[in-house]
C-alpha positions in Angstrom: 0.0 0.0 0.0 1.7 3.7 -0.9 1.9 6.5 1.2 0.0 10.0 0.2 4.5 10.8 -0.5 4.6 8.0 -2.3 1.8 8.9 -4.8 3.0 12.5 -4.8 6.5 11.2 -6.3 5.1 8.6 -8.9 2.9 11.0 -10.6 5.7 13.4 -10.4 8.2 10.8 -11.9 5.2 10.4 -14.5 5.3 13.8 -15.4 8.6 14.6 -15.5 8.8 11.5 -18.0 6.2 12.2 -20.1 7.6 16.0 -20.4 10.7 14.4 -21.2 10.1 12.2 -24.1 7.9 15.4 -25.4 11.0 17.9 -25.5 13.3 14.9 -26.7 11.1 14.4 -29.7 11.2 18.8 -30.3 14.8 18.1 -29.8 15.3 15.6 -33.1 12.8 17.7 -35.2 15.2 20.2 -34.7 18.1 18.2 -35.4 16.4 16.2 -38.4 19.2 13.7 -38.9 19.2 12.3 -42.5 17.3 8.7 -41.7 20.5 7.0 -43.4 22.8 7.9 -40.6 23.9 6.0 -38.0 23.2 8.0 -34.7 26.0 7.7 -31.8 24.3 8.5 -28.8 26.3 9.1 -26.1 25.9 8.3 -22.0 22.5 7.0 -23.1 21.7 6.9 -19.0 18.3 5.2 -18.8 17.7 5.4 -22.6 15.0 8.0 -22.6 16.4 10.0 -26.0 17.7 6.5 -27.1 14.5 5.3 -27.3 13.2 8.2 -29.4 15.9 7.5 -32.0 14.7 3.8 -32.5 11.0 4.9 -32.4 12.0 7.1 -35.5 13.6 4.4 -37.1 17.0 5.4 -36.8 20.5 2.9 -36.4 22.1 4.0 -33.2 25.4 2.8 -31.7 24.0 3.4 -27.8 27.3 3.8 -25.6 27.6 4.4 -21.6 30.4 4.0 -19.1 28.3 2.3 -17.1 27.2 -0.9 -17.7 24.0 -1.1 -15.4 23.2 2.4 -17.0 23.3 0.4 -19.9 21.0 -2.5 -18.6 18.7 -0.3 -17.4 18.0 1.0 -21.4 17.6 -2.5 -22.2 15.0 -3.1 -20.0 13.4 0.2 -21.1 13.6 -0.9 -24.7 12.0 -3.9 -24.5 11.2 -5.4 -28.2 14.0 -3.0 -29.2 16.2 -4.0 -27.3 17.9 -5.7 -29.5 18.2 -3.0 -32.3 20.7 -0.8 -30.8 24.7 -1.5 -30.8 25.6 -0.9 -27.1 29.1 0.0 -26.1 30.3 0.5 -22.8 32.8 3.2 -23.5 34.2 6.8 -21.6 33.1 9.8 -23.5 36.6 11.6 -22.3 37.9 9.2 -25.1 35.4 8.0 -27.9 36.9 5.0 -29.5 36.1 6.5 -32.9 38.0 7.6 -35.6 38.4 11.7 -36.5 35.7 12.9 -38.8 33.7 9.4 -38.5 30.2 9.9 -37.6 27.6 11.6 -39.1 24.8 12.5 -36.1 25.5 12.0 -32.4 22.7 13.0 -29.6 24.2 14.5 -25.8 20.7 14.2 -24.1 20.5 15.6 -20.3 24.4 14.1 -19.5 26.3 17.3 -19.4 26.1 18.3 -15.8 27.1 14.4 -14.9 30.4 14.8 -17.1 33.8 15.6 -15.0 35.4 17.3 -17.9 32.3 18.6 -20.3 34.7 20.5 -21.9 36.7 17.3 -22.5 34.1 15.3 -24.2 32.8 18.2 -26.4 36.2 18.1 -27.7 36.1 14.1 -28.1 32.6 14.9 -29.8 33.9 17.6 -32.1 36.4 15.4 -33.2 34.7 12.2 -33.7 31.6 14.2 -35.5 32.4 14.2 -39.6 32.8 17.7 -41.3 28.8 17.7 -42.2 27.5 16.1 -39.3 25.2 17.8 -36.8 25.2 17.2 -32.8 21.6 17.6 -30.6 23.0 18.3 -27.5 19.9 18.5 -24.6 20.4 19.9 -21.0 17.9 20.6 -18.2 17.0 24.4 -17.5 16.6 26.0 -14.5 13.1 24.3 -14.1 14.3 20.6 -15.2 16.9 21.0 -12.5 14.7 22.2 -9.6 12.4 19.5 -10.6 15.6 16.7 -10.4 16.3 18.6 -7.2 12.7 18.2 -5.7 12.5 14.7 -6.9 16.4 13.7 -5.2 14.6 15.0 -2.0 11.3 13.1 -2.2 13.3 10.0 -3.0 16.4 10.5 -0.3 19.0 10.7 -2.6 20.8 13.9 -2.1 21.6 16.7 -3.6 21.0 16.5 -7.8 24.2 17.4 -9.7 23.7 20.9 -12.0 27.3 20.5 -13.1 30.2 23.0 -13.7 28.8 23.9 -17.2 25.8 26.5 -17.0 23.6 26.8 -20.6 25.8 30.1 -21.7 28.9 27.9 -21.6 27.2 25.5 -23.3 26.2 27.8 -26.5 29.0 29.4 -26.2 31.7 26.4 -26.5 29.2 25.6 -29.4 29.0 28.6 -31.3 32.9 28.8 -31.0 33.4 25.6 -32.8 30.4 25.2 -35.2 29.5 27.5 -38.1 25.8 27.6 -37.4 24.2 26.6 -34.1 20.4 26.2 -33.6 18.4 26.9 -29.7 15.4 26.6 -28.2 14.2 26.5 -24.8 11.4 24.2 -24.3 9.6 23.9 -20.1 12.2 21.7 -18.6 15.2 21.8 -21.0 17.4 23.8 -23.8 18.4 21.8 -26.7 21.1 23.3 -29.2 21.6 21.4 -32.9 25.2 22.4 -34.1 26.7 22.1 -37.6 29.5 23.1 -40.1 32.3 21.9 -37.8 35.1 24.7 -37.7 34.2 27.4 -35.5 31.5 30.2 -36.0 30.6 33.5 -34.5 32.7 34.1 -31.2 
């Protein structure tokens, strides 16, 4: 039997899910990835923007340096669980070659990342010279909502990182030619292109 708190945080955790998967799904119309790429997504978590990609009928390479993150966007796949590539792999050094991939998603994993900086780089380097990179981080909102939820659920303080949404564009705009924003209720998402470095 639940608790009145216990009700409170499921249909929060509902919510916040179903706001989610809503702003994810903004988030790749504004990337619109050519259908015929193969989509690295990197520190797929629980496989929330993972599973928008296969909905859409992309191929993704799904990769995570930790493996139970990994098993936990199995379980979330279900029948499409199989249709992914998973790699367990550090995003501080991609095991891809310069130039390589053509569409790569950074959904909500920024404020987790030691060195952001650091796997932007790896990201930038990896990406191929026409590619395009959805990057998606919570707002101000998304992260008081994490931070209510943390609290509800007795798990501590929720990490906002060392890299605020400025930084974010910014680092962006300096190494992409064209960079595309929008803020939806919960999070920013920013679709970058033309790799070699734009307005300062």
């Amino acid at each position: 039997m639940f608790s009145m708190c216990d009700c409170d945080i499921n249909a929060m955790l509902v919510e916040r899910e179903s706001v989610l998967i809503r702003e994810y799904d903004a988030a790749l119309d504004m990337a619109g990835f050519d259908s015929r790429d193969i989509v690295l997504d990197i520190a797929t978590g629980s496989g929330r923007m993972l599973q928008q990609l296969l909905n859409r009928g992309y191929t993704v390479i799904s990769g995570d340096i930790d493996k139970e993150a990994l098993d936990r966007a199995k379980e979330r796949l279900g029948d499409l669980g199989n249709k992914p590539k998973f790699m367990l792999f550090d995003a501080h050094s991609l095991p891809f070659d310069d130039n390589s991939i053509n569409a790569i998603t950074l959904a909500n994993a920024i404020h987790e990342i030691k060195d952001p900086c650091g796997v932007l780089d790896e990201i930038v380097r990896v990406l191929s010279d026409d590619g395009k990179l959805l990057v998606v981080e919570f707002n101000s909102l998304g992260f008081e909502m994490m931070e209510l939820h943390h609290k509800m659920q007795g798990r501590g303080k929720h990490p906002e990182g060392e890299m605020a949404a400025e930084d974010i564009e910014n680092y962006l705009r300096k190494s992409f030619k064209s960079v595309k924003t929008s803020e939806f209720s919960i999070t920013h998402a920013w679709v970058a292109f033309g790799k070699g470095g734009g307005k300062q």
